[in-house]
C-alpha positions in Angstrom: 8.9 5.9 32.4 11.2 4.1 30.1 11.7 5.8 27.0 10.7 9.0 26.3 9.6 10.6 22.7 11.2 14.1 22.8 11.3 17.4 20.3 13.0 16.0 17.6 9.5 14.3 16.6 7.6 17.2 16.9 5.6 17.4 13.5 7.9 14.7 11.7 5.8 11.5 13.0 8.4 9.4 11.3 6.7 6.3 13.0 9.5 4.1 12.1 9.9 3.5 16.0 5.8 1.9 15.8 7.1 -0.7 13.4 9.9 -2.0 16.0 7.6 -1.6 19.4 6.4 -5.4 20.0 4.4 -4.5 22.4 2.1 -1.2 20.3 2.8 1.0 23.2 3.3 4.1 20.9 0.3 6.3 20.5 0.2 9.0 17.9 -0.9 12.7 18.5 -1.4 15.3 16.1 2.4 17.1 16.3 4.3 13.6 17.6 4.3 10.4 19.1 4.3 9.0 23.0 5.3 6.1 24.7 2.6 5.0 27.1 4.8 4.9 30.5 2.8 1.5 31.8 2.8 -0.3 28.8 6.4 -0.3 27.6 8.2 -3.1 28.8 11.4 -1.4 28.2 12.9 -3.7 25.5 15.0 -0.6 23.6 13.4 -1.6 20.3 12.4 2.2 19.3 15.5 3.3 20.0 17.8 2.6 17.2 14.5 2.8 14.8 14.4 6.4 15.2 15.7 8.5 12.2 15.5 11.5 14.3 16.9 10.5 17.5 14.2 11.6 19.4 13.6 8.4 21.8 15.6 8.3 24.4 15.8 6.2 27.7 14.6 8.7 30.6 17.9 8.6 32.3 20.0 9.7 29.5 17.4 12.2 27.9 18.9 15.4 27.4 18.0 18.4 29.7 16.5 20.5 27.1 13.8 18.0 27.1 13.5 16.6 29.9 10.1 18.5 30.1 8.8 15.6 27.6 8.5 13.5 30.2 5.9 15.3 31.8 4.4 15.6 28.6 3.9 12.2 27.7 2.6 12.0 30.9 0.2 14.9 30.2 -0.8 12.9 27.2 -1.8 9.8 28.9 -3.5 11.6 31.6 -6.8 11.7 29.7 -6.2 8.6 27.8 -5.6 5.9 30.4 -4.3 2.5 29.4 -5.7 1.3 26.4 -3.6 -1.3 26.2 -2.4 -0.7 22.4 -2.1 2.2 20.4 -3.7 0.3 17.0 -7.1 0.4 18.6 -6.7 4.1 19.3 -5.5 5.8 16.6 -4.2 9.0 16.0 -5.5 11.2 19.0 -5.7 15.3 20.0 -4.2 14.6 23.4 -1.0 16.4 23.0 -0.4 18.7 25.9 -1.6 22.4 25.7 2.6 23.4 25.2 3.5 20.9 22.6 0.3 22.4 20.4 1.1 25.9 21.0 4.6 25.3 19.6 5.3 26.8 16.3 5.4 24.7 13.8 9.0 22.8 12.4 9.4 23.5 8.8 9.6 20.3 6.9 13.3 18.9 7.0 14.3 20.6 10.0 16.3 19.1 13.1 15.6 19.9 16.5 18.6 21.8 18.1 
């Protein structure tokens, strides 16, 4: 896995980072967004998009959220390879933790 989406997107959805992916490998859930792990071809286009700084390469990705990988993971689980997140929408596949999460008020940072 490439890049991963962590907790600083949770409930912002920003999607600035959709607009830079050339290859529409980032699929939207209802709290945040994933990179699909297959279709990323690893360019680092998200990266700098991101006003949150929430996308981070895997092997840099702080500890604190390093349980996002297995999250995007979890996303995709059900969801498969589409092969481009237009065609798919917005989607309830977060994992069971992200939704149980409480919600971030509007204008806060993850910490």
């Amino acid at each position: 896995m490439p890049y991963v989406i962590s907790e600083p997107c949770l409930d912002v959805l920003d999607k600035s980072c959709v607009e830079q992916c050339p290859v529409d490998c980032i699929y939207e859930g209802e709290r945040m967004l994933y990179i699909h792990p297959d279709e990323c071809i690893d360019c680092g286009a998200c990266e700098p998009a991101c006003p949150m700084e929430a996308i981070r390469h895997e092997s840099v990705l702080p500890d604190q959220w390093r349980d996002h990988i297995d999250a995007s993971r979890a996303f995709f689980e059900n969801l498969g390879s589409p092969g481009g997140a237009t065609a798919v929408g917005k989607t309830a596949n977060d994992p069971e933790w992200i939704k149980s999460l409480a919600p971030r008020p509007p204008g806060a940072r993850a910490g």
